[in-house]
Biotite code that builds the C-alpha atoms (Angstrom):
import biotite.structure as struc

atoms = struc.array([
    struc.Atom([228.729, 204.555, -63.742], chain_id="A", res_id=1, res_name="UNK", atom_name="CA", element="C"),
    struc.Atom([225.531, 207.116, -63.832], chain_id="A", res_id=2, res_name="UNK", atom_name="CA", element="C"),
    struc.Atom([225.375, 209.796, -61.604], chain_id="A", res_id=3, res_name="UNK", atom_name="CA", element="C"),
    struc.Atom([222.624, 207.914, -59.406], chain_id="A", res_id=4, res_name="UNK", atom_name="CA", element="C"),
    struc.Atom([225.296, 205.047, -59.185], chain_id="A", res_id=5, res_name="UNK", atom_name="CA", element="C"),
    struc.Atom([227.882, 207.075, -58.005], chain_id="A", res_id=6, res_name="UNK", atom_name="CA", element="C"),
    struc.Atom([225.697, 208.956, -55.325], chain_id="A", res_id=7, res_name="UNK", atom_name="CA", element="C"),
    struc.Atom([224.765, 205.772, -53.991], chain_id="A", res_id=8, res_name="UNK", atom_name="CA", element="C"),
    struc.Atom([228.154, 204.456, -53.377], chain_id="A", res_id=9, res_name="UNK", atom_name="CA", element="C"),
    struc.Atom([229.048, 208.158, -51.884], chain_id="A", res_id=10, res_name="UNK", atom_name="CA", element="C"),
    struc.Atom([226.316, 207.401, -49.676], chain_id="A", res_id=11, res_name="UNK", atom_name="CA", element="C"),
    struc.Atom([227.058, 203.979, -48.461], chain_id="A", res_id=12, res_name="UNK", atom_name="CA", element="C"),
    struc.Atom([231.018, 205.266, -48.267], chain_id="A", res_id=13, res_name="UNK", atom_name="CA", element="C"),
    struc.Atom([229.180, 207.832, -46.134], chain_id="A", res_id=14, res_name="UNK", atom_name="CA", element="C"),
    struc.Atom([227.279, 206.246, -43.763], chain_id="A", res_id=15, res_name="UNK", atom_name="CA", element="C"),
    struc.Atom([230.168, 203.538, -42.697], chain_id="A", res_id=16, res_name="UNK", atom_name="CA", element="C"),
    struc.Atom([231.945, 206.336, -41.322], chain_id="A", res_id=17, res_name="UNK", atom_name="CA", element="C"),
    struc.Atom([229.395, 208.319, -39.589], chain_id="A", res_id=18, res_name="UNK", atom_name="CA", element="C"),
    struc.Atom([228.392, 205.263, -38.025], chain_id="A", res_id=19, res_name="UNK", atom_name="CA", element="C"),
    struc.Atom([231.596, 204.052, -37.064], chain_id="A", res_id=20, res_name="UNK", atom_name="CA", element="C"),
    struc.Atom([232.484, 205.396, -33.296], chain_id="A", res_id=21, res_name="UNK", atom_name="CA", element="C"),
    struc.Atom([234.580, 208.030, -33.445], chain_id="A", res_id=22, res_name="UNK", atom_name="CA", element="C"),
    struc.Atom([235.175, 211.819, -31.856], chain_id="A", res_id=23, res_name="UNK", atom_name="CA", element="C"),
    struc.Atom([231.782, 213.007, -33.095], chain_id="A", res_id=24, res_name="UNK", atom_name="CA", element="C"),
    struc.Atom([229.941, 210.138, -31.857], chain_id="A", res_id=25, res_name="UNK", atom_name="CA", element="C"),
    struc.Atom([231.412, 210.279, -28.291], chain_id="A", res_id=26, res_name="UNK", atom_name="CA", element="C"),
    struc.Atom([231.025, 213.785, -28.163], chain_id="A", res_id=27, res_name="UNK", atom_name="CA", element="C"),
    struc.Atom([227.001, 213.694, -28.234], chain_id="A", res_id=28, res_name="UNK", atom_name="CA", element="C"),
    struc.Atom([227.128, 210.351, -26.163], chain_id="A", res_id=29, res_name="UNK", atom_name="CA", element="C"),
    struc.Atom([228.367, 212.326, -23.584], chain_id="A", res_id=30, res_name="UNK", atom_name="CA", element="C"),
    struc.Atom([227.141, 215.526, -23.542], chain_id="A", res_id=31, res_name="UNK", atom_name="CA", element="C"),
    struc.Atom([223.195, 213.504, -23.351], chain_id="A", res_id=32, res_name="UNK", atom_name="CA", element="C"),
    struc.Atom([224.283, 211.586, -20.524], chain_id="A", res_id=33, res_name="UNK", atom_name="CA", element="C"),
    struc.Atom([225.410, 214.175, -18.830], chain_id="A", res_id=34, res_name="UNK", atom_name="CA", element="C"),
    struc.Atom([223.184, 217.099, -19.914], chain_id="A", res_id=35, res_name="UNK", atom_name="CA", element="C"),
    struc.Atom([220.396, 215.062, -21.082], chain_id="A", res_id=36, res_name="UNK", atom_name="CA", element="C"),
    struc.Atom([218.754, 215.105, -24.919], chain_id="A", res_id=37, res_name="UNK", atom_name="CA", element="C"),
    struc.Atom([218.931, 218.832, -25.479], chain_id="A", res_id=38, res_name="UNK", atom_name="CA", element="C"),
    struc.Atom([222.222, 219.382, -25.210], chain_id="A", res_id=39, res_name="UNK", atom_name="CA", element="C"),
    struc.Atom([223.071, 216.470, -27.484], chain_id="A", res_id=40, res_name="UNK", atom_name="CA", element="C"),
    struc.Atom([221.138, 217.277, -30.252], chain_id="A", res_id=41, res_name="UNK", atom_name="CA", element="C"),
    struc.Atom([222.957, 220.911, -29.696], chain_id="A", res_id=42, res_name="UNK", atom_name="CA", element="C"),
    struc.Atom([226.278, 218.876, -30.075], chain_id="A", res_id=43, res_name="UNK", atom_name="CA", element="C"),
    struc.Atom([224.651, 216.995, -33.001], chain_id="A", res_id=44, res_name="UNK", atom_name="CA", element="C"),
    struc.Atom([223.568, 220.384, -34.679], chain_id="A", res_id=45, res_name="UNK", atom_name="CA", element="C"),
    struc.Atom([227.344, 221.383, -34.272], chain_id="A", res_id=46, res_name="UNK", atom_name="CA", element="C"),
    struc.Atom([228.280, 218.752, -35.788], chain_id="A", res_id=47, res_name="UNK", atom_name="CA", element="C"),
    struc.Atom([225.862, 219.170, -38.479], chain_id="A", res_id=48, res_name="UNK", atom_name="CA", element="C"),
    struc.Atom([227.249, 222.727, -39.720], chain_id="A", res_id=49, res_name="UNK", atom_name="CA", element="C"),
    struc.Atom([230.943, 220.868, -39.001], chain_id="A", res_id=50, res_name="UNK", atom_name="CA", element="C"),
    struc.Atom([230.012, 218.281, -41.491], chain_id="A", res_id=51, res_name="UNK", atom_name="CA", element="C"),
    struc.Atom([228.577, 220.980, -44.366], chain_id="A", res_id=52, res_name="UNK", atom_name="CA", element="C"),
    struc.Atom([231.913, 222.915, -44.518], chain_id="A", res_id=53, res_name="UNK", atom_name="CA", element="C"),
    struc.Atom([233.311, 219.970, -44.554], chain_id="A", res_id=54, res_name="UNK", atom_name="CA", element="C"),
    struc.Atom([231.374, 219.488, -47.689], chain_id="A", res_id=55, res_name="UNK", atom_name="CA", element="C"),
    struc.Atom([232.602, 222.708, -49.084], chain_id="A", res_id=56, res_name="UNK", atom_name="CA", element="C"),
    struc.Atom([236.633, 222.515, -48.354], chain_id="A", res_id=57, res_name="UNK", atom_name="CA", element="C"),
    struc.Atom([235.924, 219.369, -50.585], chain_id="A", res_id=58, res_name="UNK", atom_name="CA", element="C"),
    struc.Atom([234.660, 220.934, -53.124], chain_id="A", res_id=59, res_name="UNK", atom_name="CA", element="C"),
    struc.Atom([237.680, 223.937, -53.546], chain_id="A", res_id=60, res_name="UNK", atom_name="CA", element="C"),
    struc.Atom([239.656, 221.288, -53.100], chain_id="A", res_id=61, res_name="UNK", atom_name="CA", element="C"),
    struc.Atom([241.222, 220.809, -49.650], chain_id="A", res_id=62, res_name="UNK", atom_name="CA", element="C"),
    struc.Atom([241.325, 217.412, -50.067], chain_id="A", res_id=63, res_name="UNK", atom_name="CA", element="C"),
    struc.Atom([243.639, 217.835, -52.844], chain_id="A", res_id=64, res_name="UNK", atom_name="CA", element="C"),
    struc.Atom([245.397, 220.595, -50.815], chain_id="A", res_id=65, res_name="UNK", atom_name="CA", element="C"),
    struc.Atom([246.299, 217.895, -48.672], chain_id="A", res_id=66, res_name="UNK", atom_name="CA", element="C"),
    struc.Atom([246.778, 215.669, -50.693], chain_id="A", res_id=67, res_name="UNK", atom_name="CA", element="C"),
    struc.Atom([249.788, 217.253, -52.150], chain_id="A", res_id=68, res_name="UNK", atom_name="CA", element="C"),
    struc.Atom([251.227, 218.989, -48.533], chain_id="A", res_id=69, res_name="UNK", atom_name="CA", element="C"),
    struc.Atom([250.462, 215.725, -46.603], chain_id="A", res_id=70, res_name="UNK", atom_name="CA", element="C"),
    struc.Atom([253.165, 218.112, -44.163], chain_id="A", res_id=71, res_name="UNK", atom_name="CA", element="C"),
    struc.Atom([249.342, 219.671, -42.699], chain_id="A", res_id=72, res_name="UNK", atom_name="CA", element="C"),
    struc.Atom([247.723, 216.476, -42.271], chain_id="A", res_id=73, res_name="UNK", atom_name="CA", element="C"),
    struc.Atom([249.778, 215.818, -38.924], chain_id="A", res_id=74, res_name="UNK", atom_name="CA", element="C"),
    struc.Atom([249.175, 218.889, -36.711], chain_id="A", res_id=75, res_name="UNK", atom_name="CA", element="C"),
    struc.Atom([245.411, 218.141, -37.287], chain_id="A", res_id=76, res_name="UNK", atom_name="CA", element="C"),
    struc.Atom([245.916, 214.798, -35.867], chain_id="A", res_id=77, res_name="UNK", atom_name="CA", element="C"),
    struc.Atom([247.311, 216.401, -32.611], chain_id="A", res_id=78, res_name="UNK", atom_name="CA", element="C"),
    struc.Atom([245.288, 218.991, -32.612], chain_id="A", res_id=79, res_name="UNK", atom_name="CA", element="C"),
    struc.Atom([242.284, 217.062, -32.675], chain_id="A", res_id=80, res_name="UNK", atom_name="CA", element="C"),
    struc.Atom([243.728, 214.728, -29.883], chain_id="A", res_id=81, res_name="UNK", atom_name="CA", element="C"),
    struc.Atom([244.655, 217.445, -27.479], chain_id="A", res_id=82, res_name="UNK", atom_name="CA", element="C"),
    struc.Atom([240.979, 218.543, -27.986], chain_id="A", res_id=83, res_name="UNK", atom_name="CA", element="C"),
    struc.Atom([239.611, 215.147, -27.478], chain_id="A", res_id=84, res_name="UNK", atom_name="CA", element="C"),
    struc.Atom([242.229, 214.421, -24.218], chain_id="A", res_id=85, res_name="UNK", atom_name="CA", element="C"),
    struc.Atom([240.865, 217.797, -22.794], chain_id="A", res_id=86, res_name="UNK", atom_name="CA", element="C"),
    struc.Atom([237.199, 217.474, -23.140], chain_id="A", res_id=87, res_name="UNK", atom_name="CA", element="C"),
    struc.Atom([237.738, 213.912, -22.075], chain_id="A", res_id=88, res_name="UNK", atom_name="CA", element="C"),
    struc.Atom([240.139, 214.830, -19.062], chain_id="A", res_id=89, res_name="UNK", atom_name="CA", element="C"),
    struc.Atom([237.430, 217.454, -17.736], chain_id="A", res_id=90, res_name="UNK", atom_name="CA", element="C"),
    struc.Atom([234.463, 215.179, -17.933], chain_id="A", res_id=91, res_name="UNK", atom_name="CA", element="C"),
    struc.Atom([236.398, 212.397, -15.801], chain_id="A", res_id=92, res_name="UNK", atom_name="CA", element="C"),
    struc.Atom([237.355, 215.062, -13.234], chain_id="A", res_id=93, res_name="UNK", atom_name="CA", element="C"),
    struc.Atom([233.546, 216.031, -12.769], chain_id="A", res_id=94, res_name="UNK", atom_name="CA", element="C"),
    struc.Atom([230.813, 215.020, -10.450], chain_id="A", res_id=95, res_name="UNK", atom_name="CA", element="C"),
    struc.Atom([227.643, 215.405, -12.719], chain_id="A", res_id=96, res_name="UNK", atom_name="CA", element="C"),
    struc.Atom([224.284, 214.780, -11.321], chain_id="A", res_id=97, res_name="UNK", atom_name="CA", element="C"),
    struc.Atom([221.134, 214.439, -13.328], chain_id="A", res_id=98, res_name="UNK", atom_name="CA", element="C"),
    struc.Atom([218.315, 216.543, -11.498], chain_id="A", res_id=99, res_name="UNK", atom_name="CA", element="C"),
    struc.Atom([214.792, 217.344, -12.873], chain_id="A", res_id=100, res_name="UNK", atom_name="CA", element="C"),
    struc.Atom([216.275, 220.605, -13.757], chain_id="A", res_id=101, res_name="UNK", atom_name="CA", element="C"),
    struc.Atom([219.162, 220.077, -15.958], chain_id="A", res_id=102, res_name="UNK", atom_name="CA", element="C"),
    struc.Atom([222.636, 218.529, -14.142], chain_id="A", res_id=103, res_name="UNK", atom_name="CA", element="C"),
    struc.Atom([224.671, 220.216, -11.933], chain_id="A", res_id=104, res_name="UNK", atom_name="CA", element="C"),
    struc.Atom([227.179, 222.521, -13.309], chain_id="A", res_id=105, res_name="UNK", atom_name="CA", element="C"),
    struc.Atom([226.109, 221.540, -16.563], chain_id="A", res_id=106, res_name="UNK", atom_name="CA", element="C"),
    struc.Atom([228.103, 223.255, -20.100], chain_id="A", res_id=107, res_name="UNK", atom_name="CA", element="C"),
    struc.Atom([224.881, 225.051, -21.975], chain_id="A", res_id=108, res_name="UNK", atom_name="CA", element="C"),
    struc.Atom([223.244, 224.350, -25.023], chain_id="A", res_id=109, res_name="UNK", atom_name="CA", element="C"),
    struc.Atom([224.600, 227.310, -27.046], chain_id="A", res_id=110, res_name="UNK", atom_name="CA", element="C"),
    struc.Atom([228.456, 225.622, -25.908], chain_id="A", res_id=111, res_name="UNK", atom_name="CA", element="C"),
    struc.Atom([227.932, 221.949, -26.926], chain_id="A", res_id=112, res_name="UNK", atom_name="CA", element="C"),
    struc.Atom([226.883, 223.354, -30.411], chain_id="A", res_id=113, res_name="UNK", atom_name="CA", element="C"),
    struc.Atom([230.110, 225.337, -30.414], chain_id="A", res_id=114, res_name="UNK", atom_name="CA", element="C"),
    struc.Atom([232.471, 222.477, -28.829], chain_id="A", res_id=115, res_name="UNK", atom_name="CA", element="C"),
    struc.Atom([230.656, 219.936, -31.557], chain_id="A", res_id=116, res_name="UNK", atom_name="CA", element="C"),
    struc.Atom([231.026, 222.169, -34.470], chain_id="A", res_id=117, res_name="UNK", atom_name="CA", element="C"),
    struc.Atom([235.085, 222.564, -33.229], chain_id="A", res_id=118, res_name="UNK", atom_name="CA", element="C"),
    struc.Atom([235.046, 218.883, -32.967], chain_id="A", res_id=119, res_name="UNK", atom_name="CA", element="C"),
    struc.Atom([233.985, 218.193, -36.235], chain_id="A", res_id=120, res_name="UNK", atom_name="CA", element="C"),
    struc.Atom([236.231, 220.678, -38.034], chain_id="A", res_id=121, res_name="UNK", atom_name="CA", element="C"),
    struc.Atom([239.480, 219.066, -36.503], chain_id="A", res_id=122, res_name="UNK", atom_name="CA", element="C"),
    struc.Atom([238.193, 215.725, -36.222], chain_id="A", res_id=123, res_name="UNK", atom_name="CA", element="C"),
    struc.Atom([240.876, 213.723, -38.654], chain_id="A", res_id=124, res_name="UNK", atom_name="CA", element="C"),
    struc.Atom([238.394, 210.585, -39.274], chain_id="A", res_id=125, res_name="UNK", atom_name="CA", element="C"),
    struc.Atom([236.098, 213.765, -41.574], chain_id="A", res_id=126, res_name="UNK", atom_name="CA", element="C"),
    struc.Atom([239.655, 214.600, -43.526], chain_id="A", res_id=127, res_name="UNK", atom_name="CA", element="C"),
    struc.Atom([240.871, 210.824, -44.044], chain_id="A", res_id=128, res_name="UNK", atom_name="CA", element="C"),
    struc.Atom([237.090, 210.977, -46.030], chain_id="A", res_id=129, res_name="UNK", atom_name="CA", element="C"),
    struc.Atom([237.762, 214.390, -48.264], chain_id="A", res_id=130, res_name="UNK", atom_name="CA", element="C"),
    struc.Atom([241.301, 213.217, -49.112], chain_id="A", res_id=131, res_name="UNK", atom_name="CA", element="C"),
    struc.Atom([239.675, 209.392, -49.697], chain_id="A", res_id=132, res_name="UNK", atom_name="CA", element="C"),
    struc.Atom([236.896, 209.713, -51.179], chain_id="A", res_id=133, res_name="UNK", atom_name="CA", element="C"),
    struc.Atom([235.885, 213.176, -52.108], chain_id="A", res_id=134, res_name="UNK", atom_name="CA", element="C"),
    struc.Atom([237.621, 213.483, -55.165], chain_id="A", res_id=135, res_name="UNK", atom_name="CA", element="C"),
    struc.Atom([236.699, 210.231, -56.814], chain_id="A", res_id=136, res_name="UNK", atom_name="CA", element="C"),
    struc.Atom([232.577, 211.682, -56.407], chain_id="A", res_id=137, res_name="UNK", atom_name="CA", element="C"),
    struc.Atom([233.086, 215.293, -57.300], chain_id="A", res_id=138, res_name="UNK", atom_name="CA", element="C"),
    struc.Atom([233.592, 214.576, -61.319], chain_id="A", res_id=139, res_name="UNK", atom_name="CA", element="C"),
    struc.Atom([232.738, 217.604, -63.739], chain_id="A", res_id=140, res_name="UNK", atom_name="CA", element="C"),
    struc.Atom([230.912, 214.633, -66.215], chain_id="A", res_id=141, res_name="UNK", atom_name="CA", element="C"),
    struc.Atom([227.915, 214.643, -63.259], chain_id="A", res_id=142, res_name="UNK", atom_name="CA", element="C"),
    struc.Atom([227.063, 218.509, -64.124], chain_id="A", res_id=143, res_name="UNK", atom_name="CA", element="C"),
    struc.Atom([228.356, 221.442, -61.923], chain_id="A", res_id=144, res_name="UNK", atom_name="CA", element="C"),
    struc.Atom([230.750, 220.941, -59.374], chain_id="A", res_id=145, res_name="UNK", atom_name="CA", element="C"),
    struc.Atom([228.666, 223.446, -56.402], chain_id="A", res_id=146, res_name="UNK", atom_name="CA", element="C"),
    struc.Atom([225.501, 221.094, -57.638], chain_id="A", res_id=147, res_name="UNK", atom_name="CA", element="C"),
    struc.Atom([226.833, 218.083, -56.487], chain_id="A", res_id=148, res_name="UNK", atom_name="CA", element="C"),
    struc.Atom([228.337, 219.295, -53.552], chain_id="A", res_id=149, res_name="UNK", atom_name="CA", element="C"),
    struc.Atom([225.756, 220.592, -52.091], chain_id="A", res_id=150, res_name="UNK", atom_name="CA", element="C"),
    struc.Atom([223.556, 217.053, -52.938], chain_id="A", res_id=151, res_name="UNK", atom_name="CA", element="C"),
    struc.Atom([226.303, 215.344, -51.345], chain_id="A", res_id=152, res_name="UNK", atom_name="CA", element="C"),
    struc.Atom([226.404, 217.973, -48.309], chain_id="A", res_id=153, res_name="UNK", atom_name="CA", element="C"),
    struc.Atom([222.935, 217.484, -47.628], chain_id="A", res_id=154, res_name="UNK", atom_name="CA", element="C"),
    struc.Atom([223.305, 214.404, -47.571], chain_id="A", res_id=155, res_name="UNK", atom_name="CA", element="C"),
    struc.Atom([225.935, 214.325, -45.218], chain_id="A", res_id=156, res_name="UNK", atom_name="CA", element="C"),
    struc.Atom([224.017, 216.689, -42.729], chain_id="A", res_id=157, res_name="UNK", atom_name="CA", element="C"),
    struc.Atom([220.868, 214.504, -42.960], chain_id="A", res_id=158, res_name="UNK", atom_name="CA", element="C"),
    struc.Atom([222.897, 211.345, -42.144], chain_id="A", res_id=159, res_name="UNK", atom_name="CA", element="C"),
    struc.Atom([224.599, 212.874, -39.175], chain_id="A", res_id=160, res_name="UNK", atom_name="CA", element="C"),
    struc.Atom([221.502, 213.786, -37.706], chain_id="A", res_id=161, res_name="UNK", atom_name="CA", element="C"),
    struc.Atom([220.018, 210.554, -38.511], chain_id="A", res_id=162, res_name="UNK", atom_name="CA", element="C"),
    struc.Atom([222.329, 208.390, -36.502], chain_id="A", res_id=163, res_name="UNK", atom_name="CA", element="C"),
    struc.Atom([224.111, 211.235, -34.038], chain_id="A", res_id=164, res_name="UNK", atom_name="CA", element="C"),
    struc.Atom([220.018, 212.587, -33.193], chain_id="A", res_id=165, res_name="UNK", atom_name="CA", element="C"),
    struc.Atom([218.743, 209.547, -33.007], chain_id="A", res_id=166, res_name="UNK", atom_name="CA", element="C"),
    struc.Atom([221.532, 208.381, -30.393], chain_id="A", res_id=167, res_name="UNK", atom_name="CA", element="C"),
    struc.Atom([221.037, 211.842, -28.743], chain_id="A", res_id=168, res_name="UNK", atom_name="CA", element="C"),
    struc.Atom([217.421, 211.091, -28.268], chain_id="A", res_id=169, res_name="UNK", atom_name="CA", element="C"),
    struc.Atom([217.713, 207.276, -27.297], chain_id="A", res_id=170, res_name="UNK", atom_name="CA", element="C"),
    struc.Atom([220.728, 208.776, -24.667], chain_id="A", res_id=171, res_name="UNK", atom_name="CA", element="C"),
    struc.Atom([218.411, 211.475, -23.254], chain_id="A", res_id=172, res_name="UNK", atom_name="CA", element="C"),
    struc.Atom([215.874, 209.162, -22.432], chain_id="A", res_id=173, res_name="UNK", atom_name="CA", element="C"),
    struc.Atom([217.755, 207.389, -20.383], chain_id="A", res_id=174, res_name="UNK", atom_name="CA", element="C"),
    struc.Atom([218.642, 210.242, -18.115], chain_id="A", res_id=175, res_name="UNK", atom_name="CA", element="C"),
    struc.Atom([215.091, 209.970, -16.203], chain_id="A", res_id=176, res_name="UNK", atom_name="CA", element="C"),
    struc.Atom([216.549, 206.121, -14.923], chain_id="A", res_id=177, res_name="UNK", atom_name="CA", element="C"),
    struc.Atom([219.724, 208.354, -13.678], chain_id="A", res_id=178, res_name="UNK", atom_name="CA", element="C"),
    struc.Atom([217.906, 211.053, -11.369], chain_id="A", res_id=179, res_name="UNK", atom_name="CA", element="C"),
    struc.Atom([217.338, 208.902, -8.462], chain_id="A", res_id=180, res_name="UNK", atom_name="CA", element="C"),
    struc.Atom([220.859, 206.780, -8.834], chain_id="A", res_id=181, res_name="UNK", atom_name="CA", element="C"),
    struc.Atom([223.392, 210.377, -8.890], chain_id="A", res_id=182, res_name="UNK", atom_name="CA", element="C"),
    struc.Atom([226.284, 208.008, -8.354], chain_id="A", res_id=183, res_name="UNK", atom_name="CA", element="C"),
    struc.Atom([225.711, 206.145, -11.443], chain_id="A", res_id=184, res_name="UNK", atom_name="CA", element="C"),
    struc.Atom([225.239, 209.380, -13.225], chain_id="A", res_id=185, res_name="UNK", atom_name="CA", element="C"),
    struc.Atom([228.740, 210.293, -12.794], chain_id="A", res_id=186, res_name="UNK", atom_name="CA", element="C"),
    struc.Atom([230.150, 207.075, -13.403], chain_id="A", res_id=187, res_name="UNK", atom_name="CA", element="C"),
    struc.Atom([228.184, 207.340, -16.817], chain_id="A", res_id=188, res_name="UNK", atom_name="CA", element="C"),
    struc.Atom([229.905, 211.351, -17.382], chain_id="A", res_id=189, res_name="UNK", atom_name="CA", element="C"),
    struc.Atom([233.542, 209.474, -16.459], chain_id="A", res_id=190, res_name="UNK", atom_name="CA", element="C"),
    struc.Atom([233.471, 206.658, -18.705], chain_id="A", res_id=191, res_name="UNK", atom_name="CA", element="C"),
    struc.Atom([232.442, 208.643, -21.692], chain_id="A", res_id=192, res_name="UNK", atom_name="CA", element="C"),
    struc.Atom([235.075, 210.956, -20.745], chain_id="A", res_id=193, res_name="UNK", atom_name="CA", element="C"),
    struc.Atom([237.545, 207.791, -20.649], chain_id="A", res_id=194, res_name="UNK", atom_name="CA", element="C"),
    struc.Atom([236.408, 206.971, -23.541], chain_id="A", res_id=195, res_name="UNK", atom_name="CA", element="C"),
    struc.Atom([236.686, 210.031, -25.238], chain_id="A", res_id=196, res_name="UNK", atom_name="CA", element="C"),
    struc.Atom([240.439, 210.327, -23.998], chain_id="A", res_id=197, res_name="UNK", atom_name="CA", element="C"),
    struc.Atom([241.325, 207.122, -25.368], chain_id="A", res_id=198, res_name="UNK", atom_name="CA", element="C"),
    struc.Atom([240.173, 207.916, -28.546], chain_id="A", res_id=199, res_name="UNK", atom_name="CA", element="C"),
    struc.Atom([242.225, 211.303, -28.310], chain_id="A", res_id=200, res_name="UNK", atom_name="CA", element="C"),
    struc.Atom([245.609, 209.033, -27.574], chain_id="A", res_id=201, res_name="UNK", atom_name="CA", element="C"),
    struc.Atom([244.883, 206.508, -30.219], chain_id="A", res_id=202, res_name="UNK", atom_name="CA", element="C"),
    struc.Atom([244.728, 209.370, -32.423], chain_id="A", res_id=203, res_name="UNK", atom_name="CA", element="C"),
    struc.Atom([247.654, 211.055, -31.240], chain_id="A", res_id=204, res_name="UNK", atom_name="CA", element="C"),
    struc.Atom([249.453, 208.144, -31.470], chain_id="A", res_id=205, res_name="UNK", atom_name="CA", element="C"),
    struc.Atom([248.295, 206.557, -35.161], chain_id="A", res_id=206, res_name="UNK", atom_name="CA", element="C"),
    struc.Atom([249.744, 210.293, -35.871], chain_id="A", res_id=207, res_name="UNK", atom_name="CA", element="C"),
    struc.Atom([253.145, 209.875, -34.540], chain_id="A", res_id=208, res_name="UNK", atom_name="CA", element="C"),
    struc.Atom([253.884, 206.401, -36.052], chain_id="A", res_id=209, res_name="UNK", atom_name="CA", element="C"),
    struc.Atom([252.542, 207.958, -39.508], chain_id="A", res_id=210, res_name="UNK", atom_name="CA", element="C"),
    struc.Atom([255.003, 210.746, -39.120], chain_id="A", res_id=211, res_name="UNK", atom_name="CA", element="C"),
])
């Protein structure tokens, strides 16, 4: 298989699991319902540096760390769950409303990047794809290792904010339909936060049974 080959399936491998719901996914969902599109692209840029040193444990080989001390690979699942349940647990306990200047009692910009780069780093679905599929793309036939990690990290960044922007934007827009219906606003901030504790106990719980 050529080198083109190869980044091609990496990138198909790739997208599936960006797109596929998950804790990142949720995470910007929510924060532009509730805080409208700025604040989830500032959750999607978290998630953008999340995924790049994501790219880079795979590359020193963190995957392969894992691989052989699968004893680490379970207090990232809970720790990623209780992080999930939390997040989730606070947004069903609040009473957002959409206004035309931002929503009431609204996180900031500056901590959705922070909370979406934290999400990222422990979210497990990223390390099921280092230990899975990292190693079988980084080979030393394709030139440098650094080379092709950073191809494959910018392509990881650019696909992130490909599908998490673009559902930040499409999200955001939909805020203006909110400001004059506040009770449907916070319905909107609870169910994401249900769903975003759901995923946290599935998590928790696909952890446990592994165990």
């Amino acid at each position: 298989m050529s080198y083109t080959e190869n980044l091609w399936l990496f990138f198909v491998l790739l997208f599936g699991i960006i797109a596929v719901p998950g804790m990142d996914m949720l995470f910007v969902l929510a924060n532009a319902l509730t805080g409208g599109r700025d604040r989830g692209l500032a959750a999607t840029g978290g998630i953008m540096l999340g995924g790049a040193v994501h790219t880079l444990n795979g590359a020193i080989g963190v995957g392969l760390l894992m691989h052989f001390v699968p004893v680490l690979f379970k207090p990232l699942l809970i720790a990623g769950a209780a992080c999930m349940a939390y997040i989730g647990v606070s947004l069903m306990r609040s009473s957002i409303t959409v206004g035309h200047d931002g929503p009431a009692g609204s996180r900031s910009a500056w901590k959705a990047f922070r909370q979406g780069l934290v999400i990222c780093l422990i979210n497990p679905k990223a390390y099921l794809f280092i230990l899975a599929v990292y190693p079988q793309f980084l080979k030393p036939a394709y030139g440098p290792i650094w080379m092709q990690a950073t191809v494959m990290g910018l392509l990881t960044v650019a696909t992130q904010a490909g599908i998490y922007g673009g559902l930040a934007i499409t999200a955001g827009r939909s805020r203006a339909l909110l400001i004059d219906n506040p009770q449907a606003t916070i319905l909107a901030g609870r169910a994401a936060g249900l769903l975003l504790f759901a995923v946290s106990v599935f998590t928790a719980w696909e952890g446990l049974r592994a165990a």
